[in-house]
Structures are given as C-alpha cells and as structure tokens.
C-alpha positions in Angstrom: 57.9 -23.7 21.1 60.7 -22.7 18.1 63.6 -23.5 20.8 62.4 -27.1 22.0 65.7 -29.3 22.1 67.8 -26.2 21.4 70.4 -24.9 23.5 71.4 -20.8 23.4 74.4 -19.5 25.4 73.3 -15.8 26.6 76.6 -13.7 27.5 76.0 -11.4 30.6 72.6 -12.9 31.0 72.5 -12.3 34.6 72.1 -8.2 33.8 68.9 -7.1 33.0 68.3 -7.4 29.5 69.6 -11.2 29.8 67.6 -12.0 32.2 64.7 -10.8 30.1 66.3 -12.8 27.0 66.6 -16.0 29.3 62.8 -15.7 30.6 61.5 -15.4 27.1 63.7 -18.7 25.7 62.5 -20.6 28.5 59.4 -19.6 27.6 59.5 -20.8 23.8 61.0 -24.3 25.3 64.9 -23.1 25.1 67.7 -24.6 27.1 69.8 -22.0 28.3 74.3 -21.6 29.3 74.5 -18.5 31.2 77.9 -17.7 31.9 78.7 -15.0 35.0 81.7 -13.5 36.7 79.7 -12.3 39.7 78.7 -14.9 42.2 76.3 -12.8 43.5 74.6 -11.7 40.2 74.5 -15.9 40.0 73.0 -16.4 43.4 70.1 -14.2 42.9 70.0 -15.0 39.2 65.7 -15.7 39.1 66.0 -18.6 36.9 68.8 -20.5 38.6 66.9 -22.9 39.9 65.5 -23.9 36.6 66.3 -27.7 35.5 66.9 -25.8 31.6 69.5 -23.5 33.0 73.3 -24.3 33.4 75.1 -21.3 35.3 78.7 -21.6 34.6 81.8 -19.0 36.6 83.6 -17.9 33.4 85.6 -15.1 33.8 86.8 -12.5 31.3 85.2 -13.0 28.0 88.3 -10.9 26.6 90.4 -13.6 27.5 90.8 -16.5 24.7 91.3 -19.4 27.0 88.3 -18.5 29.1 85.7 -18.5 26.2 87.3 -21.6 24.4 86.6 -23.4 27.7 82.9 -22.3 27.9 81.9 -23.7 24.5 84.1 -26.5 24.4 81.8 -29.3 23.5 78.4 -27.2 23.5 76.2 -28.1 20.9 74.7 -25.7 20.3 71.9 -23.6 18.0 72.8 -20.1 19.2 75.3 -17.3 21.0 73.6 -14.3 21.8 76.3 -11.5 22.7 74.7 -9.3 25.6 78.2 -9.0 28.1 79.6 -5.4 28.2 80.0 -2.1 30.0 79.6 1.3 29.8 81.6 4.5 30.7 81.5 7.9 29.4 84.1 10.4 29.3 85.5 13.0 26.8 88.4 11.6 24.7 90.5 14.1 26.6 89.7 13.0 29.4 90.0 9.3 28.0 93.3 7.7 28.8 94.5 4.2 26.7 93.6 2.0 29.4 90.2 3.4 29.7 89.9 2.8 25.8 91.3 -0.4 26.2 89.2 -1.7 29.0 85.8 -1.1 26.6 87.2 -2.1 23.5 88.1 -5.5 25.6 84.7 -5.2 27.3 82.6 -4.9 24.3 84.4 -5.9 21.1 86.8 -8.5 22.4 84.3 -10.5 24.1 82.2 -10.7 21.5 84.8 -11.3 18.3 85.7 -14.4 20.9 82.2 -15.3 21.6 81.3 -15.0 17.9 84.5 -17.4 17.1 83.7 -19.9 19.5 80.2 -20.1 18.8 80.6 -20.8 15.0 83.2 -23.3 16.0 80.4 -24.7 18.1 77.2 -24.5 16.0 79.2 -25.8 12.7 79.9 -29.2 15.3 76.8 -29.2 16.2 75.3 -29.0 12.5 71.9 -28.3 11.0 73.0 -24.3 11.3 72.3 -21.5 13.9 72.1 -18.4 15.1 74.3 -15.3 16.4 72.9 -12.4 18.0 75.0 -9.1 19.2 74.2 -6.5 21.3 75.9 -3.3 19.8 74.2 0.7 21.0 72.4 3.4 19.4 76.1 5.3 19.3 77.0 2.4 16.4 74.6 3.3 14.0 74.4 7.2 14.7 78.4 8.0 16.0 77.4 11.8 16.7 75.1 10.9 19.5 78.2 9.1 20.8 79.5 12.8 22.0 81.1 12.4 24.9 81.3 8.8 25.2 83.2 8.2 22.6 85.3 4.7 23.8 82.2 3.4 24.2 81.2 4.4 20.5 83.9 3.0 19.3 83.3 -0.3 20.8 79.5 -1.0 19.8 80.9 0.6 16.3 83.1 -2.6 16.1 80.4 -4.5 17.5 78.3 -3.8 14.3 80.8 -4.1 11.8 81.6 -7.2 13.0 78.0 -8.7 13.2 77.4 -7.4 9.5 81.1 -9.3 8.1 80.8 -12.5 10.2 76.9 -12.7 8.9 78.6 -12.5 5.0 81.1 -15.0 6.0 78.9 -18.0 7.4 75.5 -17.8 6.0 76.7 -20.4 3.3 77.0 -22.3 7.0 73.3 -22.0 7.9 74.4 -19.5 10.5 72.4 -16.2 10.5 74.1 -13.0 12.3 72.0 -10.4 13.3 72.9 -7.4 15.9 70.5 -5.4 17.7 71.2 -1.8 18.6 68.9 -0.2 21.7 68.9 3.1 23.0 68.8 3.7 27.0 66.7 1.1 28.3 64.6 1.1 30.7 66.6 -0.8 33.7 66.6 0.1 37.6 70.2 1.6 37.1 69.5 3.4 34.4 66.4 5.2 36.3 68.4 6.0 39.4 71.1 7.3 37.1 68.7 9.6 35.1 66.0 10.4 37.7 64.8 13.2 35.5 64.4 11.3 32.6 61.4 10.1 30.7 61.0 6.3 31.2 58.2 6.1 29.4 59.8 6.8 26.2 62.6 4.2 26.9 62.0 0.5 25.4 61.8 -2.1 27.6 64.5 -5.3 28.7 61.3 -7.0 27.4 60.7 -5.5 24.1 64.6 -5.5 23.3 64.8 -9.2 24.4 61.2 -10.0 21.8 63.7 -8.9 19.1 66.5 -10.5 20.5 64.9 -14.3 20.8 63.2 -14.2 17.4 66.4 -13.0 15.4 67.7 -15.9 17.4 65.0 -18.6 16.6 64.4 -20.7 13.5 61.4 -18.2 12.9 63.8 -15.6 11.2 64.6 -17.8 8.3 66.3 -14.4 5.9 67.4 -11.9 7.9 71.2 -12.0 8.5 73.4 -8.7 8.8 71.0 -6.4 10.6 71.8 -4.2 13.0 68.1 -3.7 14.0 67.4 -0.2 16.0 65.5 -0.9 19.3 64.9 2.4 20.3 61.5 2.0 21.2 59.7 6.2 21.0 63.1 7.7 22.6 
C-alpha cells in the first residue's frame, strides 16, 4: 500500500482518466483532493462517497488565486496534472482567443498547479511527487496537424515537466509527464465510431503509469515524458 498516510491532489479527476487515477490510489491506500468545476461531474463522481476523498468546487485552474486557495495548507506527497481540453481546428481557422483558451486550459493550469504543489510538498517535507498529463502531439508535433493550439499546449506541458523536474529534484521532488494517445473513453468512441478501440490504451493502463510515477516506488525517474500509446 505505497500511498498509506499520503495525500495526492488529482486535477480534473472527475473525467475519465481521473477517475481511473483516483480508483487505483485508493486502491494502494491513497487519500485523495479532487478538485471540480462541474457540480454535476461531482455528484455522480463514483468515489464521492469515499471517507479518503475530499471533493472541493475550484474554479478555473488558469486563475492564480483559485489554485493558491486549493493547496493552501495541503500537505501533501503529490499533484498529478490531468485538467484540460481539447479542440481542433486549422491555424487559419484558429483565432487568438481560441489559442488562448487552450494555452490557459492546458499550460496555465498546470504551471499553477505545478507552483503550488511544490510550494506544498516542500511544507509538507520528506519530498514528493508531480505528475503531468501532456499528448502524443508533444512528443511527435507533425501528428498535431490540424490541431495545432492544442499542440502547442501539451508541447508546453512537456517542456515544463522536463525543467521543473531539473529544478527541484535536489528537493526530493520527482517530475515526470505522461503523454497518451486517444484513449479509450465513451466520448472518444462516439466521436470516432469507426475507429479501432482495440488498439487505444485504456483510462486504466494510462492511470498504472500515472500512480506509480507518482508513488515512492519510482525512486529515479524524473523528467520523463513517458509515451502511453498503448498498440495505436
């Protein structure tokens, strides 16, 4: 049980993969801050009822004030970064605020989370962990075709897991990233009907690699920006 008496903050945990990534902490013994904008992603939330699970209405992670409030006074032993959104669209097609409203989305939120959660685990002490959720578009930019604010985004999300990890492992704080290709999610099914789900990874698979590049199992690996593409 490597997360007994630990407490993880999961961003957009009340989405698929973080509901998979809550499940499996729970599992190992985790105690879990999920934050949510949506009150009705938090009412049918499966693990709200669970003693080890502290729902919290946040707000927009791209805002400063909001995520200083959610981890003032956490102690905590890890952030993982899942919170984000998608669009695609042809850069001429792409106006600034559409740009804007991903970069905020997806890079904003996390550079805040990722400040205020080595503000928090440094209080805390005895070290931690940081885990980001970046795309399959970071780590190979052509495939990003036609999404290319989005791109752009998880880009930054990757860069930024791979600096942050340089600056605070002398901290005991390990930053990783994880970088999955379509997963295998009821939206994503009924948005690509003819697609092959098989070859898609699964919210569980993604989440495995998730909770153990957050746990005190992966002692070494900081700076990754670990491919979870499963056989697509």
């Amino acid at each position: 049980m490597p997360f007994t008496d630990k407490l993880v903050l999961v961003t957009g945990g009340t989405g698929a993969l973080g509901l998979a990534v809550v499940g499996a902490l729970l599992e190992q013994g985790g105690q879990c801050v999920v934050p949510y904008r949506d009150e009705a992603d938090a009412q049918r939330f499966a693990h709200r009822d669970n003693g080890r699970v502290k729902l919290i209405a946040a707000g927009d992670l791209s805002d400063e004030a909001v995520v200083n409030r959610l981890y003032s006074g956490l102690k905590l032993w890890a952030s993982i970064h899942i919170a984000g959104g998608f669009a695609a669209g042809a850069v001429e097609d792409t106006d600034k605020a559409a740009l804007m409203k991903q970069i905020d989305g997806n890079l904003v939120s996390c550079f805040l989370c990722c400040r205020a959660a080595v503000k928090a685990i440094k209080a805390a002490g005895g070290g931690g962990r940081i885990v980001n959720v970046a795309a399959r578009p970071a780590l190979e930019p052509r495939s990003g075709a036609g999404m290319s604010a989005y791109t752009i985004a998880k880009s930054g999300v990757a860069t930024l897991s791979i600096a942050l990890a340089e600056e605070v492992a002398k901290d005991g704080i390990l930053v990783n990233a994880v970088a999955p290709s379509i997963m295998d999610t009821p939206a994503n099914r009924k948005g690509m009907p003819k697609a092959n789900f098989d070859k898609w990874p699964k919210v569980e698979e993604v989440a495995a690699t998730i909770v153990f590049l957050a746990s005190p199992d992966n002692a070494v690996t900081r700076g990754g920006v670990v491919p979870v593409y499963g056989r697509s």
